[in-house]
LOVEXFI-327909 format. One record per residue: x negated, y negated, z of N, C-alpha, C in turn; residue number from 1. Coordinates in nm, 2 decimals, m for minus. Layout:
// residues N
<node n_px="X" n_py="Y" n_pz="Z" ca_px="X" ca_py="Y" ca_pz="Z" c_px="X" c_py="Y" c_pz="Z" nr="NUM"/>
...
This chain:
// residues 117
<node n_px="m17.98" n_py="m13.97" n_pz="5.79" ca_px="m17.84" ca_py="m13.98" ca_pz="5.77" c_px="m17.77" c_py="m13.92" c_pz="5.89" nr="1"/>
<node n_px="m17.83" n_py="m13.77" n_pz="5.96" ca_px="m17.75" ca_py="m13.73" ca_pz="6.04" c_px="m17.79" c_py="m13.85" c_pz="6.17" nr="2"/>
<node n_px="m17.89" n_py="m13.88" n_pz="6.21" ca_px="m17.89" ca_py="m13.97" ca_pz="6.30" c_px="m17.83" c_py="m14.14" c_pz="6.31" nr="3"/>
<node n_px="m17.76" n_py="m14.16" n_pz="6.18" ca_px="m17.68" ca_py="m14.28" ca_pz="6.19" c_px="m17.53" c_py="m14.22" c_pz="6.23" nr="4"/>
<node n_px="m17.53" n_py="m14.08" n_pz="6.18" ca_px="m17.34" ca_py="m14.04" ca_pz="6.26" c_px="m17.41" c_py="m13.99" c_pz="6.41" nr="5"/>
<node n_px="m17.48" n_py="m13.97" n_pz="6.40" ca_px="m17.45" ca_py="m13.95" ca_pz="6.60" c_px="m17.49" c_py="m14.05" c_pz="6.65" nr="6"/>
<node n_px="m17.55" n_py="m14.19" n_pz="6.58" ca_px="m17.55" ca_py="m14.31" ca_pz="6.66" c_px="m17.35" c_py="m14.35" c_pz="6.65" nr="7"/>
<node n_px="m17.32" n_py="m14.34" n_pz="6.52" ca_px="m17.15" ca_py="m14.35" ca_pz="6.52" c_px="m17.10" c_py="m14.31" c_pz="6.65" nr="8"/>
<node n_px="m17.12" n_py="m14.16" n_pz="6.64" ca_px="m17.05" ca_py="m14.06" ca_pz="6.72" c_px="m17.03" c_py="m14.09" c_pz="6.91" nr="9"/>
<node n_px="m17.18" n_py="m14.18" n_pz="6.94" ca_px="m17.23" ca_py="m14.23" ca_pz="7.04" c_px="m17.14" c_py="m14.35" c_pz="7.09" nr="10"/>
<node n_px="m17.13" n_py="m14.44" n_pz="7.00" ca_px="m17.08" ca_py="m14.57" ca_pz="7.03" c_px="m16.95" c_py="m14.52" c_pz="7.03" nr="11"/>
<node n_px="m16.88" n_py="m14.48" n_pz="6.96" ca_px="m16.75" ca_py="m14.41" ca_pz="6.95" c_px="m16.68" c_py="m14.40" c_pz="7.10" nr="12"/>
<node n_px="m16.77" n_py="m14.29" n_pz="7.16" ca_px="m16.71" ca_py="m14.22" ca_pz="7.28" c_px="m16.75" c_py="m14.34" c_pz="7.35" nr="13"/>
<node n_px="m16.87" n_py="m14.40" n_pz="7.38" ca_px="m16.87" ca_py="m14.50" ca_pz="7.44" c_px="m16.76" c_py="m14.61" c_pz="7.45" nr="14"/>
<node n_px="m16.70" n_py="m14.60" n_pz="7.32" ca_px="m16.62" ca_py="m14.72" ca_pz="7.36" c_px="m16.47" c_py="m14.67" c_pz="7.40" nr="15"/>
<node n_px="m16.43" n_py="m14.54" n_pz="7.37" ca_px="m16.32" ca_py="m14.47" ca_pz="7.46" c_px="m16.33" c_py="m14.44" c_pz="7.57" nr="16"/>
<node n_px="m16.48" n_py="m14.40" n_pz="7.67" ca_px="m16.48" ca_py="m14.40" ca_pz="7.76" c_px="m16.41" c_py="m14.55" c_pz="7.87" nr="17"/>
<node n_px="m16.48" n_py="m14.68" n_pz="7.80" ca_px="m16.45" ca_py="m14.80" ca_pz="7.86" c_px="m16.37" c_py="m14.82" c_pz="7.88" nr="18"/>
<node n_px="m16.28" n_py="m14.78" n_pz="7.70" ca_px="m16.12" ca_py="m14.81" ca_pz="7.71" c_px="m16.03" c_py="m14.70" c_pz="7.82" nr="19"/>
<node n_px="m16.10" n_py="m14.64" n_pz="7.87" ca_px="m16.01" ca_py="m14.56" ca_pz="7.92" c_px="m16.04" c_py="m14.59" c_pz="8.06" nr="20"/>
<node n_px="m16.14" n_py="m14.64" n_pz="8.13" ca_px="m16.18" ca_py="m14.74" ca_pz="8.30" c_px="m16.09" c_py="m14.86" c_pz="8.25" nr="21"/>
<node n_px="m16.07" n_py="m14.92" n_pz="8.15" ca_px="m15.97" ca_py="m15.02" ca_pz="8.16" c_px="m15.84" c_py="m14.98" c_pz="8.17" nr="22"/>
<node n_px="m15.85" n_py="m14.88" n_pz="8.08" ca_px="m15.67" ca_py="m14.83" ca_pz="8.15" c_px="m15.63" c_py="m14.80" c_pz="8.28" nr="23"/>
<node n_px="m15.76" n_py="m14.75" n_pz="8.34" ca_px="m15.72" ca_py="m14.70" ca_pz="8.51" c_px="m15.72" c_py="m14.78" c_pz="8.58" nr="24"/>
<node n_px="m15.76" n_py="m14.92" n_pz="8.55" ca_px="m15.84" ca_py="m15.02" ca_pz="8.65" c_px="m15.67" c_py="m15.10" c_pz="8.62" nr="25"/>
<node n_px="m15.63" n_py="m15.10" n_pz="8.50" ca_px="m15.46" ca_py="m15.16" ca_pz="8.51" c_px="m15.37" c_py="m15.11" c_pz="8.54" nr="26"/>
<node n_px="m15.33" n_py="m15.01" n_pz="8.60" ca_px="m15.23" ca_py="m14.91" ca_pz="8.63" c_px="m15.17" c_py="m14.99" c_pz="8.75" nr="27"/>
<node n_px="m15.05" n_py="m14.92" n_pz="8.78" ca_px="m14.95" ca_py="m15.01" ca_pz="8.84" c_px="m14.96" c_py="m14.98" c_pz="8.96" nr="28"/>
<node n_px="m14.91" n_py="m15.05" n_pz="9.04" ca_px="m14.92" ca_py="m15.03" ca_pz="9.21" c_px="m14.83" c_py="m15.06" c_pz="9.27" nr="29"/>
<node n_px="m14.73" n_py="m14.99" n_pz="9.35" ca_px="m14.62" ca_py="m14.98" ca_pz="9.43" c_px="m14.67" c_py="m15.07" c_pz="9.54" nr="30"/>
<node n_px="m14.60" n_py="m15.23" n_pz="9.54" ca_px="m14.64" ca_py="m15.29" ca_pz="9.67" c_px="m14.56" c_py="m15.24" c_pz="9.77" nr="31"/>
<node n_px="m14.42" n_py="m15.28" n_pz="9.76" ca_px="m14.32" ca_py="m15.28" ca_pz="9.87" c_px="m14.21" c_py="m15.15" c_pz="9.82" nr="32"/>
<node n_px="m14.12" n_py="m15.13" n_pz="9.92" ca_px="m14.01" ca_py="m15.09" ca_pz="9.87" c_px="m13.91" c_py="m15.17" c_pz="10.00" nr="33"/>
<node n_px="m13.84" n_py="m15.17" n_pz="10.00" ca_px="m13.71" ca_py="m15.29" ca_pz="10.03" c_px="m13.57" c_py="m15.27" c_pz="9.95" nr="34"/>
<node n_px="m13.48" n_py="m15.24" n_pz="10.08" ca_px="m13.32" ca_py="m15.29" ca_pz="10.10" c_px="m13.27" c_py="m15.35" c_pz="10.09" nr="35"/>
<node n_px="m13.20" n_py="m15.44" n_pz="10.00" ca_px="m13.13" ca_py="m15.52" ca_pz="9.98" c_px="m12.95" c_py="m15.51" c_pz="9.99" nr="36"/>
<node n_px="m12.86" n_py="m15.56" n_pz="10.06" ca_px="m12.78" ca_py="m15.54" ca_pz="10.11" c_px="m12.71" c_py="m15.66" c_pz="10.04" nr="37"/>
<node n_px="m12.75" n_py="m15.71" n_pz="10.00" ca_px="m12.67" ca_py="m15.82" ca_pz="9.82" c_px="m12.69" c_py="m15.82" c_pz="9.72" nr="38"/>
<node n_px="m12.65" n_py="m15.92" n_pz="9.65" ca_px="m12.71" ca_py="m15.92" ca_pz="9.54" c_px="m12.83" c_py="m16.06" c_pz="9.55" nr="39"/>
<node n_px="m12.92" n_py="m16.01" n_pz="9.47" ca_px="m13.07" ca_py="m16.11" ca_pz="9.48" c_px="m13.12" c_py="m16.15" c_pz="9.33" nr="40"/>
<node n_px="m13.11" n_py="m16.30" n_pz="9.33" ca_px="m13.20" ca_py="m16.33" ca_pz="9.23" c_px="m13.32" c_py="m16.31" c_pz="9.21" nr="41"/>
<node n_px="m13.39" n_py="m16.23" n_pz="9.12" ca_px="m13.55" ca_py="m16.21" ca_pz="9.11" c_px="m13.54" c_py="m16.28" c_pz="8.93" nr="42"/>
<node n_px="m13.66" n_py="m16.36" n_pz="8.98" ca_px="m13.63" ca_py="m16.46" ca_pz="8.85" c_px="m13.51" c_py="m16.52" c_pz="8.71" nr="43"/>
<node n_px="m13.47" n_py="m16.49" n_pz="8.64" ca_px="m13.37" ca_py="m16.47" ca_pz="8.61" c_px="m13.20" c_py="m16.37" c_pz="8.60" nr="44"/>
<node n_px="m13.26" n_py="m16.27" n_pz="8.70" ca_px="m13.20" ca_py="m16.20" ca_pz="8.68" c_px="m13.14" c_py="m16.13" c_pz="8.83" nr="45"/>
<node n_px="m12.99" n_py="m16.11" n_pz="8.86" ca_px="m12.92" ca_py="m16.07" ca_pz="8.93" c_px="m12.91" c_py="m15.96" c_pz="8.96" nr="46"/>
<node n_px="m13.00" n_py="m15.91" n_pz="9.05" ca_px="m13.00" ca_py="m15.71" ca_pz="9.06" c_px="m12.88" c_py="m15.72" c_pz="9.21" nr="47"/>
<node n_px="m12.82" n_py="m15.62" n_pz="9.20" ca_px="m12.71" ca_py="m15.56" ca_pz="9.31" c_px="m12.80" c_py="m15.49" c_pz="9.45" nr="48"/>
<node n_px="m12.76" n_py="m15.54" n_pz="9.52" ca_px="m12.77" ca_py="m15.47" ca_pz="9.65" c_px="m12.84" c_py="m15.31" c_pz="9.64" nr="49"/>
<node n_px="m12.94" n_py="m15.25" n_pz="9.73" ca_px="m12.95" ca_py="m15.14" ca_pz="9.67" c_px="m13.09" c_py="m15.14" c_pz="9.70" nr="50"/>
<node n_px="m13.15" n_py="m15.00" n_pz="9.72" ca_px="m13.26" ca_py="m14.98" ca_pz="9.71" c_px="m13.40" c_py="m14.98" c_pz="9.59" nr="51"/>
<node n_px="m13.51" n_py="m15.05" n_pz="9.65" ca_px="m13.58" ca_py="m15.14" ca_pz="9.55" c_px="m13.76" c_py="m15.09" c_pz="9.58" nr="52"/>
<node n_px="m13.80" n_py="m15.09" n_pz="9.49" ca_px="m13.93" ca_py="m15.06" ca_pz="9.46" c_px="m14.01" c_py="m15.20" c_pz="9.43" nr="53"/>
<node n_px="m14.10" n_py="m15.27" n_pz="9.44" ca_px="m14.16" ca_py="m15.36" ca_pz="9.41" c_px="m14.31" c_py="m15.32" c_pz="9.33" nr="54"/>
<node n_px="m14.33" n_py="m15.32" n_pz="9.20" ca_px="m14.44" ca_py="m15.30" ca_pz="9.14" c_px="m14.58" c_py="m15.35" c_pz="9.11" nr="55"/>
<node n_px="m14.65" n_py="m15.43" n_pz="9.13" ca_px="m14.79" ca_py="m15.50" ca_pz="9.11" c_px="m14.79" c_py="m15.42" c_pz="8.95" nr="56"/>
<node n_px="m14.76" n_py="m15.50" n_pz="8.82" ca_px="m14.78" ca_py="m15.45" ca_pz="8.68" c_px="m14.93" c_py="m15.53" c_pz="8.68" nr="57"/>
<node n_px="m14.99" n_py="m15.61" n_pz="8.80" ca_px="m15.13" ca_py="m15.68" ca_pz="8.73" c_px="m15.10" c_py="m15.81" c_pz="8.66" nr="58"/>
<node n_px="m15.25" n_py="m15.94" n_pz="8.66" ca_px="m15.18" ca_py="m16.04" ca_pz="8.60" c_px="m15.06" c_py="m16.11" c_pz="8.71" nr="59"/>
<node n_px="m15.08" n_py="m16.06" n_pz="8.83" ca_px="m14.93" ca_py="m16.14" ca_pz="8.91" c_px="m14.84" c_py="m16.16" c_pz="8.86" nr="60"/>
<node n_px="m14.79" n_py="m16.01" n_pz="8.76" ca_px="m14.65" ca_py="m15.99" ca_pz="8.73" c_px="m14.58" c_py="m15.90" c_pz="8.81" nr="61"/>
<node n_px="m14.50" n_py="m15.90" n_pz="8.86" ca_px="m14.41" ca_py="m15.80" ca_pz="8.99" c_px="m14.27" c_py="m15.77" c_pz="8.86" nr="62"/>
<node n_px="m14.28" n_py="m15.60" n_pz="8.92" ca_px="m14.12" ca_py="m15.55" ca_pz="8.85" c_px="m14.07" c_py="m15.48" c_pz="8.96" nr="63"/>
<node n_px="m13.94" n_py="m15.53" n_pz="9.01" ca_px="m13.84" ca_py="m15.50" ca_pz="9.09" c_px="m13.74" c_py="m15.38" c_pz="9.00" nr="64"/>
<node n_px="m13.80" n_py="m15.29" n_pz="9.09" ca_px="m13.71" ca_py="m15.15" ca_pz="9.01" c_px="m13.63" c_py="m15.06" c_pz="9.13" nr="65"/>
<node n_px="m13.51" n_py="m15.04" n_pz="9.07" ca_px="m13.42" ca_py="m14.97" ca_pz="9.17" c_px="m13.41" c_py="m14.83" c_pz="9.14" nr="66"/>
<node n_px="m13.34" n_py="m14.74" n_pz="9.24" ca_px="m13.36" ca_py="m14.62" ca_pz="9.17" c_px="m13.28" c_py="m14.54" c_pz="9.06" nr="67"/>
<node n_px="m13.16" n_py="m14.65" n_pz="9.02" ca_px="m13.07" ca_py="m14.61" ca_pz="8.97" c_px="m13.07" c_py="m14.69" c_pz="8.77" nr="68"/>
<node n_px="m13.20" n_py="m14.77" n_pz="8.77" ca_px="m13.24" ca_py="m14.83" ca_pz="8.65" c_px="m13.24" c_py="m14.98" c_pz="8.65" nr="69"/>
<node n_px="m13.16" n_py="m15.08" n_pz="8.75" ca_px="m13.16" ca_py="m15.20" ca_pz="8.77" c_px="m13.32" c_py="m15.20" c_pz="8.81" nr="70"/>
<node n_px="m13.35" n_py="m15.36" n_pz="8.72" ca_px="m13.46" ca_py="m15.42" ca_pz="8.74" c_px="m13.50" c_py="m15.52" c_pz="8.69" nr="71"/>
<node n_px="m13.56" n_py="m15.57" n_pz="8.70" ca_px="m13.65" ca_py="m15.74" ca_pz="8.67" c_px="m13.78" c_py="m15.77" c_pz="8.72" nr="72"/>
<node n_px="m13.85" n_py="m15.81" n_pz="8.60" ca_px="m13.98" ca_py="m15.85" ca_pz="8.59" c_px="m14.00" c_py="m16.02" c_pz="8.63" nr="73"/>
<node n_px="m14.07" n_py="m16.04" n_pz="8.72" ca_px="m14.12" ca_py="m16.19" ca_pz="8.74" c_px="m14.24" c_py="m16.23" c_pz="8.75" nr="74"/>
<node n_px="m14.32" n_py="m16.33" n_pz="8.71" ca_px="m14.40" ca_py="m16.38" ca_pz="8.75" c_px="m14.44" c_py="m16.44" c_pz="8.90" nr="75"/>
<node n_px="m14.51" n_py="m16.37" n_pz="8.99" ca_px="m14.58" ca_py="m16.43" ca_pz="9.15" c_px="m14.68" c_py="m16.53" c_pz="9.11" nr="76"/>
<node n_px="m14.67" n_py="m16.64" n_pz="9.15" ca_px="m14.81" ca_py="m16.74" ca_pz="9.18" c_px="m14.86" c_py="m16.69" c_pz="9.32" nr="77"/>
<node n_px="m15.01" n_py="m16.67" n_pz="9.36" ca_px="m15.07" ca_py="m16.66" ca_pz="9.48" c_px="m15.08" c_py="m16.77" c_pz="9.52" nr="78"/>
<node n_px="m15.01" n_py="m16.76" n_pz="9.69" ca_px="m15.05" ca_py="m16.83" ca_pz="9.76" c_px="m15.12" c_py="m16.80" c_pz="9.89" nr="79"/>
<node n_px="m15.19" n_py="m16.88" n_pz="9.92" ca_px="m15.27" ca_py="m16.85" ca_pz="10.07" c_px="m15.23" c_py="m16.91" c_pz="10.22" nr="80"/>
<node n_px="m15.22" n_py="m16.74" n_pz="10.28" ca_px="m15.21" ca_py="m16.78" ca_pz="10.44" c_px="m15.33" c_py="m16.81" c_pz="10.52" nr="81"/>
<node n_px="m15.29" n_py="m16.87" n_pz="10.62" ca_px="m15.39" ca_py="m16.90" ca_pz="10.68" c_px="m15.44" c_py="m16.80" c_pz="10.77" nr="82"/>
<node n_px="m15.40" n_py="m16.69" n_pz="10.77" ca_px="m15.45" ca_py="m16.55" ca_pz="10.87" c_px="m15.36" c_py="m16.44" c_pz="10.80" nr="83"/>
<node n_px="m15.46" n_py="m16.33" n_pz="10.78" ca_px="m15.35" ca_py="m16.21" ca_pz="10.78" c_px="m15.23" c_py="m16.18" c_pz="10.79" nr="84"/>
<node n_px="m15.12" n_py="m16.13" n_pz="10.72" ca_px="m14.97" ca_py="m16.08" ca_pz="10.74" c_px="m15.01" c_py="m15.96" c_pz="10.84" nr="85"/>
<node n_px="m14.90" n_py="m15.96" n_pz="10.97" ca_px="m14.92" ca_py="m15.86" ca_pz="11.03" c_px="m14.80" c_py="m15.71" c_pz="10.97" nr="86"/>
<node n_px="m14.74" n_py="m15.77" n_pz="10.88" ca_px="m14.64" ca_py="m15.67" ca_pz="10.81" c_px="m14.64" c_py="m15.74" c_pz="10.66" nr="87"/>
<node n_px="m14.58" n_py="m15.66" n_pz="10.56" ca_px="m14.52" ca_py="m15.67" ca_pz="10.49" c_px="m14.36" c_py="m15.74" c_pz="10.45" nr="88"/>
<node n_px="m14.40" n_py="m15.84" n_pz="10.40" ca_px="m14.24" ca_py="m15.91" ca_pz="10.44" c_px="m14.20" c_py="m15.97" c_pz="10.25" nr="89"/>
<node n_px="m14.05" n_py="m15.97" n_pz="10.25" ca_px="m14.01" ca_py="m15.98" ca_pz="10.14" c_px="m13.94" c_py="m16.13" c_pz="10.19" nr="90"/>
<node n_px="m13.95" n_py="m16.26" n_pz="10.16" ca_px="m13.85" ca_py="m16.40" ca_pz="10.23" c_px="m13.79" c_py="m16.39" c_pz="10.10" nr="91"/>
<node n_px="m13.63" n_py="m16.40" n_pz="10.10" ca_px="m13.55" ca_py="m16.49" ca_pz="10.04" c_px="m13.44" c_py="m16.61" c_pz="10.08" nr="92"/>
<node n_px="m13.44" n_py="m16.67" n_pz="9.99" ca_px="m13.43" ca_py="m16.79" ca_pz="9.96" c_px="m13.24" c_py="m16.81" c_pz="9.95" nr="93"/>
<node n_px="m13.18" n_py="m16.91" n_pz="10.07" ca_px="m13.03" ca_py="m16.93" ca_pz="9.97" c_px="m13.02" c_py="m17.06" c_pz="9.91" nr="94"/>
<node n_px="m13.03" n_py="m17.08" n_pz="9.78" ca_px="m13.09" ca_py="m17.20" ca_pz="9.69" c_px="m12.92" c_py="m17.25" c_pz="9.64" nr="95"/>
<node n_px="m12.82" n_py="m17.18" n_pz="9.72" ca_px="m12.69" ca_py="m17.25" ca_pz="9.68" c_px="m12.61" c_py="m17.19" c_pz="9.62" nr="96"/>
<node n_px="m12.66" n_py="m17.12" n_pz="9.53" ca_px="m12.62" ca_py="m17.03" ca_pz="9.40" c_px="m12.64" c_py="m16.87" c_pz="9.47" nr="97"/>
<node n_px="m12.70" n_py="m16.82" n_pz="9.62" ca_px="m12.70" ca_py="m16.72" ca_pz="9.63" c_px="m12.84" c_py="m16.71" c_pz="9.64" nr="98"/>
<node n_px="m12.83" n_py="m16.57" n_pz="9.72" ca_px="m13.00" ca_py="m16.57" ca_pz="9.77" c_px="m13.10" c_py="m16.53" c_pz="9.63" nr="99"/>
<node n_px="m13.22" n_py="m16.57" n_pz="9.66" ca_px="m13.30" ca_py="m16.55" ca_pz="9.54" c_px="m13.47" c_py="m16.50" c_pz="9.59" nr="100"/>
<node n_px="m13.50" n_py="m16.44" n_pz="9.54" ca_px="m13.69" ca_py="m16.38" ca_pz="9.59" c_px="m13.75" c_py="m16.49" c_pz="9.56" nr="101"/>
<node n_px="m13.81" n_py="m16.51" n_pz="9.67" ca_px="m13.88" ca_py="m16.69" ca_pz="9.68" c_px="m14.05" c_py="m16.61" c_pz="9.75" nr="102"/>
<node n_px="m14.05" n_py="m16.52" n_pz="9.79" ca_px="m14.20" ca_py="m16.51" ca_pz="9.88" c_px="m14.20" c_py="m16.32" c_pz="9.89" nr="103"/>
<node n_px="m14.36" n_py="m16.29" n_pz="9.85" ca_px="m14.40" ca_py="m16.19" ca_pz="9.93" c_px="m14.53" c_py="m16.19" c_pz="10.00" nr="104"/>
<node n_px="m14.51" n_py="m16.14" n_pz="10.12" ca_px="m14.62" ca_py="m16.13" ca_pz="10.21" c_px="m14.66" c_py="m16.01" c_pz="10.18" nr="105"/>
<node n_px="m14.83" n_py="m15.99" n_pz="10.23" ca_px="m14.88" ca_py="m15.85" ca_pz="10.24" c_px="m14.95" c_py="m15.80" c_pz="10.29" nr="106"/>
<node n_px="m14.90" n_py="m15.73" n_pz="10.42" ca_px="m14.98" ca_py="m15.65" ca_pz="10.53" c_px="m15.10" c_py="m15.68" c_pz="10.52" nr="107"/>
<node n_px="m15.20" n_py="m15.73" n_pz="10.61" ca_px="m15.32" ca_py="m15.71" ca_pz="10.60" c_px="m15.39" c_py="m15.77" c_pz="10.47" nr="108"/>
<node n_px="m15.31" n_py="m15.87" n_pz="10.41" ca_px="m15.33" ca_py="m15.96" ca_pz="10.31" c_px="m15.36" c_py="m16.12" c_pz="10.34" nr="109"/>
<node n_px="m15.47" n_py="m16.18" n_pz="10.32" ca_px="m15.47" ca_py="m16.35" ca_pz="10.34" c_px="m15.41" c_py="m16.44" c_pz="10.21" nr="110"/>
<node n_px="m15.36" n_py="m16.35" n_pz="10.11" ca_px="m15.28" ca_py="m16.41" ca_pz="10.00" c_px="m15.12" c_py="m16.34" c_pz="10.00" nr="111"/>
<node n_px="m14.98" n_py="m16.41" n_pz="9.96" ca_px="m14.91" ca_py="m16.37" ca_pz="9.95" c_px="m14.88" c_py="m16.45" c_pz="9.78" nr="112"/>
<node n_px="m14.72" n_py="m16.40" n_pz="9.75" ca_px="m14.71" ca_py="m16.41" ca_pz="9.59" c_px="m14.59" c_py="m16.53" c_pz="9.61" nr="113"/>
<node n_px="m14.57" n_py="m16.63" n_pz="9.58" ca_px="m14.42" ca_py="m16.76" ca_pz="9.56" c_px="m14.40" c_py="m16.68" c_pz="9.43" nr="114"/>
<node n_px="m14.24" n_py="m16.69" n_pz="9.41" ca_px="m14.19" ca_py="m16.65" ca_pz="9.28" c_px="m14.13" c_py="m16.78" c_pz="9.23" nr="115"/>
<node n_px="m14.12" n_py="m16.78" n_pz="9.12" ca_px="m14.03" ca_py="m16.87" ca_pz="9.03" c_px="m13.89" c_py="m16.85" c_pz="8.97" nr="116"/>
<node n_px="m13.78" n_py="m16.92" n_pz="8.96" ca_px="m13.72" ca_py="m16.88" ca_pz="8.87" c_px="m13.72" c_py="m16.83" c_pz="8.67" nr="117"/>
């Protein structure tokens, strides 16, 4: 009997330990940070001019966060360059309606992210 609770006891921590490398292995990652000097569509949504944090949430979802609470979550499709970005670059887009986040490049990256509305 005692040796079926410390096989419990075993698998137990075993499986918190894993769950806990999966927590670390998804944590967020500050790509960019970027000035914005208008207002910018990032997927649905119209953030103001202003200084901007860009987040890798994982999954090729990006959250555009300012430092005053303005923000927006979008989905990046990967796309591929044909050679390394020699910088970091943020392209937007004027689609008519006003400029909108269409592309991120990434230093030293042979993939960058196309956004969508």
């Amino acid at each position: 009997m005692k040796n079926a609770f410390l096989r419990v006891g075993y698998t137990c921590a075993s499986i918190l330990a894993a769950g806990g490398l999966m927590m670390a292995s998804a944590e967020q990652h500050d790509v960019a940070t970027v000035n914005l000097s208008q207002p910018v569509m990032v997927g649905s949504t119209t953030l103001p001019g202003g200084h901007y944090t860009i987040v890798d949430e994982g999954n090729n979802l990006f959250l555009v966060r300012s430092d005053n609470g303005d923000q927006a979550l979008v989905f990046g499709r990967k796309i591929e360059e044909s050679k390394q970005a020699p910088k970091t670059e943020l392209i937007l887009k004027n689609d008519g309606e006003g400029l909108r986040l269409d592309q991120l490049v990434l230093e030293g990256e042979t993939t960058g992210y196309e956004f969508k509305r």
